[in-house]
Backbone bond lengths (Angstrom), bond angles and torsions (degrees), N, CA, C in turn:
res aa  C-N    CA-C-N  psi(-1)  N-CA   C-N-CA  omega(-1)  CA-C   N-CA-C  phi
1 X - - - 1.451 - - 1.526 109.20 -
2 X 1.138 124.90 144.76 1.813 143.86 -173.54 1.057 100.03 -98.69
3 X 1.360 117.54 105.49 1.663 122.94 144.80 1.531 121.18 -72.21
4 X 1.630 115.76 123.62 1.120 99.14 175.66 1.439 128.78 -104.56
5 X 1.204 132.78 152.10 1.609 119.03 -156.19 1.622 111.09 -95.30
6 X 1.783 116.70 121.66 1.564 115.60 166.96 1.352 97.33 -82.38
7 X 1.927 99.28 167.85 1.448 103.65 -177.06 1.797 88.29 -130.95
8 X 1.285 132.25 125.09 1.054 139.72 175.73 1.753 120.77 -97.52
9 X 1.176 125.91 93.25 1.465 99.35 166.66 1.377 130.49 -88.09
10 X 1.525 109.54 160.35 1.351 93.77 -176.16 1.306 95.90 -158.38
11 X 1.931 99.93 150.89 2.219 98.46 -169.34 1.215 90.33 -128.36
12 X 1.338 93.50 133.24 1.373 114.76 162.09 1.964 132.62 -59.94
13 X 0.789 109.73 -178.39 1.837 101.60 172.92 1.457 99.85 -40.99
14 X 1.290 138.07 -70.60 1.428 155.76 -123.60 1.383 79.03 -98.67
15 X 1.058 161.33 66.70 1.974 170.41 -128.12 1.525 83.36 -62.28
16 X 1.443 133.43 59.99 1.235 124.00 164.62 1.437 121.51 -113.91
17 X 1.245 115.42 114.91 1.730 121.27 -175.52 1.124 137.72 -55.44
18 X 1.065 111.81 108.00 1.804 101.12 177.96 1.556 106.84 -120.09
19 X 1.332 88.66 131.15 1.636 121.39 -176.02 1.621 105.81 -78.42
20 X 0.995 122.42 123.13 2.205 128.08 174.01 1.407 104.81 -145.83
21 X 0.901 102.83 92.19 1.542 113.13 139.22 1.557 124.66 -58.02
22 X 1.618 86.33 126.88 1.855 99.73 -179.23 1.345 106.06 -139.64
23 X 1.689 120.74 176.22 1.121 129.52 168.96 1.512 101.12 -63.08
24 X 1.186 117.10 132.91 1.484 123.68 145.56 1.418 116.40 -42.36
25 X 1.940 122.61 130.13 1.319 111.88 -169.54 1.361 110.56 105.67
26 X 1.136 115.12 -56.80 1.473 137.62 -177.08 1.635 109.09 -21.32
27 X 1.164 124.36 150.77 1.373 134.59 150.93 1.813 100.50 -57.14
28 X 1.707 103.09 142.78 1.240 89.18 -167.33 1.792 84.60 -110.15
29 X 1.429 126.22 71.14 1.147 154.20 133.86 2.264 90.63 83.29
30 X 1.374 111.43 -170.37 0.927 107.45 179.68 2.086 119.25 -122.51
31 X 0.731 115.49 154.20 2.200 112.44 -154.03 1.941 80.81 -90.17
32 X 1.215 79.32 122.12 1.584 113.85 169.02 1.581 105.43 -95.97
33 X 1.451 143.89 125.65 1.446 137.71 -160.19 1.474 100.71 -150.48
34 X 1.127 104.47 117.34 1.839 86.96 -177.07 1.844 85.51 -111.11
35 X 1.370 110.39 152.48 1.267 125.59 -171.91 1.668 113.69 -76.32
36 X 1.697 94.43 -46.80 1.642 89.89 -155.90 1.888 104.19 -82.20
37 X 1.425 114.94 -4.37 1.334 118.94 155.65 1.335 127.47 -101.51
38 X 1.350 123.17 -37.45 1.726 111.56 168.22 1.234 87.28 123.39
39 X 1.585 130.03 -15.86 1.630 123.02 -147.08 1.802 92.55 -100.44
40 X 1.188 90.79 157.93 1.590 116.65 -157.34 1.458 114.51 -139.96
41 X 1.341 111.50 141.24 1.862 109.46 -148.26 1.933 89.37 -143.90
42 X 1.120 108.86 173.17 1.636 99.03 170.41 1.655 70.89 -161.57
43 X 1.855 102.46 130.25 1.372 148.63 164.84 1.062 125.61 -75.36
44 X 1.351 134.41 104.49 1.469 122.06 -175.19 1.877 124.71 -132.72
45 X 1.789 87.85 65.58 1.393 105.89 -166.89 0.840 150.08 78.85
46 X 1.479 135.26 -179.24 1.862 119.61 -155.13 1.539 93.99 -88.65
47 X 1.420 131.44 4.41 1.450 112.46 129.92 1.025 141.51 -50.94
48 X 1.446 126.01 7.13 1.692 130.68 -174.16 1.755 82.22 -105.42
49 X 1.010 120.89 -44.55 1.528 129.38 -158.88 1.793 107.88 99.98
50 X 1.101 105.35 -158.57 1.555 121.51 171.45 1.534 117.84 -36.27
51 X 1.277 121.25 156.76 1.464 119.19 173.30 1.759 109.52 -56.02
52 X 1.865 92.14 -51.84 1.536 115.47 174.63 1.475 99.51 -19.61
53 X 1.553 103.30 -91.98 1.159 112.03 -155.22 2.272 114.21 -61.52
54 X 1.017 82.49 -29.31 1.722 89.28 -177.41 1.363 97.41 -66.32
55 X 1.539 132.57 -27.50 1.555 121.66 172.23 1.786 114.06 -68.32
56 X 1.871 86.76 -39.01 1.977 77.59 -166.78 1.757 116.02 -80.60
57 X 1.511 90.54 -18.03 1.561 87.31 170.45 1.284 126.19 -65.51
58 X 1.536 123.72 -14.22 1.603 143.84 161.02 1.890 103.39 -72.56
59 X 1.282 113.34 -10.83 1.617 107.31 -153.72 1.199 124.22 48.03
60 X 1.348 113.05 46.96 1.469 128.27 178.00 2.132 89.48 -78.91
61 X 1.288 128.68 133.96 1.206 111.96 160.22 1.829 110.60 -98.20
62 X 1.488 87.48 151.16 1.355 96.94 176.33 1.883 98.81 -169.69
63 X 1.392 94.40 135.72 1.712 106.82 -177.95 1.854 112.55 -64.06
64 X 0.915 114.71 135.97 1.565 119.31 178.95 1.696 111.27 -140.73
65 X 1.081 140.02 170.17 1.228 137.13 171.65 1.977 116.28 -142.35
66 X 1.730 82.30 -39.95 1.727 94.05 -160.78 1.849 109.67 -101.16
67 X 1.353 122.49 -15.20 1.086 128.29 -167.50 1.915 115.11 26.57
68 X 1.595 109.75 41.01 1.313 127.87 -157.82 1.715 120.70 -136.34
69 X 1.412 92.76 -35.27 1.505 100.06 175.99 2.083 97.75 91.70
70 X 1.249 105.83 15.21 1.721 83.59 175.53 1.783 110.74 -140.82
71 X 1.374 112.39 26.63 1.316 112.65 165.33 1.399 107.28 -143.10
72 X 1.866 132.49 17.30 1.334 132.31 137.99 1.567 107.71 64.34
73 X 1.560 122.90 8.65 1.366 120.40 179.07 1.682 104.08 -59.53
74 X 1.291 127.37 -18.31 1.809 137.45 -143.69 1.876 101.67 -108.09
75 X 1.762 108.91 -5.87 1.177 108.36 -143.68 1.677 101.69 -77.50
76 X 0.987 136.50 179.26 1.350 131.40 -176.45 1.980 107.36 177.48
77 X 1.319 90.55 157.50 1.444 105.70 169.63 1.594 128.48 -49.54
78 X 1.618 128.16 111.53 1.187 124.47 167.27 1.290 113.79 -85.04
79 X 1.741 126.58 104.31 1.237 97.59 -173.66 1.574 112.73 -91.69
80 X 1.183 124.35 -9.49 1.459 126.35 -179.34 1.734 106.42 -157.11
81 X 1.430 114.19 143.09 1.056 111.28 170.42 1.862 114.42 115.64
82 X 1.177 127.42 -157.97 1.660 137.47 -173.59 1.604 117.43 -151.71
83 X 0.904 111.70 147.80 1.066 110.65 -169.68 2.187 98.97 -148.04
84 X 1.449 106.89 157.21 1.884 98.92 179.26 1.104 80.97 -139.19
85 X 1.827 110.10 153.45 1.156 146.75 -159.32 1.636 105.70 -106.20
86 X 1.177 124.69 119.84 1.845 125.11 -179.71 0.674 92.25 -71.42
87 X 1.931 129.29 -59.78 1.739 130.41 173.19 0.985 127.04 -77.94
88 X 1.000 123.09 179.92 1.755 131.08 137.63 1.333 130.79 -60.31
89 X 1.222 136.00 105.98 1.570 110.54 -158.11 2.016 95.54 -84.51
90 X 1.509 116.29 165.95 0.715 125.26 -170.11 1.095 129.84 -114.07
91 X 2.004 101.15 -13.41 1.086 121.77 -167.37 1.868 100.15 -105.49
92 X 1.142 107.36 141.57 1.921 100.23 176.78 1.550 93.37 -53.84
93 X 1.333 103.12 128.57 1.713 136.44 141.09 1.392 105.83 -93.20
94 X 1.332 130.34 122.59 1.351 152.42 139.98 1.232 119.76 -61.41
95 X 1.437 124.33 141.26 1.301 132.09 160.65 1.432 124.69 -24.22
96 X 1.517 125.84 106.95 1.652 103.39 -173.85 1.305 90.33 105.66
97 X 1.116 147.40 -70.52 1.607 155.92 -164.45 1.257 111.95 -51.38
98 X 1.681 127.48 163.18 1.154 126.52 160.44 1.897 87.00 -158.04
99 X 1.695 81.55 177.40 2.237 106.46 177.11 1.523 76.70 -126.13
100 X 1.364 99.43 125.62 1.196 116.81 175.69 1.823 96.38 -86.77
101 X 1.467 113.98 -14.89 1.809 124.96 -165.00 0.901 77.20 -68.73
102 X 1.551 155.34 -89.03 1.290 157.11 -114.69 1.945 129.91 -125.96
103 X 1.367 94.49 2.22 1.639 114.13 172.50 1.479 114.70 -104.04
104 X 1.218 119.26 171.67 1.864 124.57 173.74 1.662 62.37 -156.22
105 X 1.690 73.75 168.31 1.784 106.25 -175.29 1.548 109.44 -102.16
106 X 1.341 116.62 136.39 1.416 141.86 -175.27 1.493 118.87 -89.06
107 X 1.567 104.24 -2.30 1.566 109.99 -153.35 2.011 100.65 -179.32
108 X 1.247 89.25 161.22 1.258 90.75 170.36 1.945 114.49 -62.27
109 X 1.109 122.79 154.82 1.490 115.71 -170.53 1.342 93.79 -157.77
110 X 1.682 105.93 152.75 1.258 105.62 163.68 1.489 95.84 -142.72
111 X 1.632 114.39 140.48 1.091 134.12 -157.16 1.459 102.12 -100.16
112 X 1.718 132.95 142.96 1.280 136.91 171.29 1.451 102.01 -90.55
113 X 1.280 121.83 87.50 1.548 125.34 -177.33 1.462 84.57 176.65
């Protein structure tokens, strides 16, 4: 069977376009929201990779050290939403908390950063 491919763009706060191609059908990914900017992202699976990296490829900044899940320099506020772990993190996560190094999002989320 032939999947055929849509191409969606979509701009963020900063009116900048980003072009994704997906399967037609597709989940149309899940809204990434970070609070303390307003700016707004839509996720579309552990094809993005890590939260980590799906933020810096936006140039979202955010401090990291271990890209590992066991020294928690990356950790930050979940204020709403789910997120699943590829690893185990190693480093204490707190209630509310997440490693953006070693999670993708499960759900719509909005991030305190």
């Amino acid at each position: 069977m032939e999947s055929s491919l849509k191409i969606s763009v979509f701009a963020d706060s900063t009116g900048e376009g980003q072009k994704r191609e997906e399967l037609a059908g597709m989940d149309e990914g899940y809204r990434v929201g970070l609070a303390a900017s307003g700016r707004e992202f839509r996720y579309f699976g552990e094809g993005e990779g890590t939260l980590l990296r799906f933020l810096e490829k936006r140039h979202v900044a955010i401090e990291y050290q271990c890209r590992s899940g066991y020294c928690g320099a990356c950790r930050c506020r979940l204020a709403e939403g789910g997120v699943k772990y590829l690893t185990k993190p190693l480093a204490f996560v707190g209630e509310g908390d997440v490693l953006p190094c070693c999670c993708i999002s499960a759900s719509d989320i909005e991030l305190d950063i």
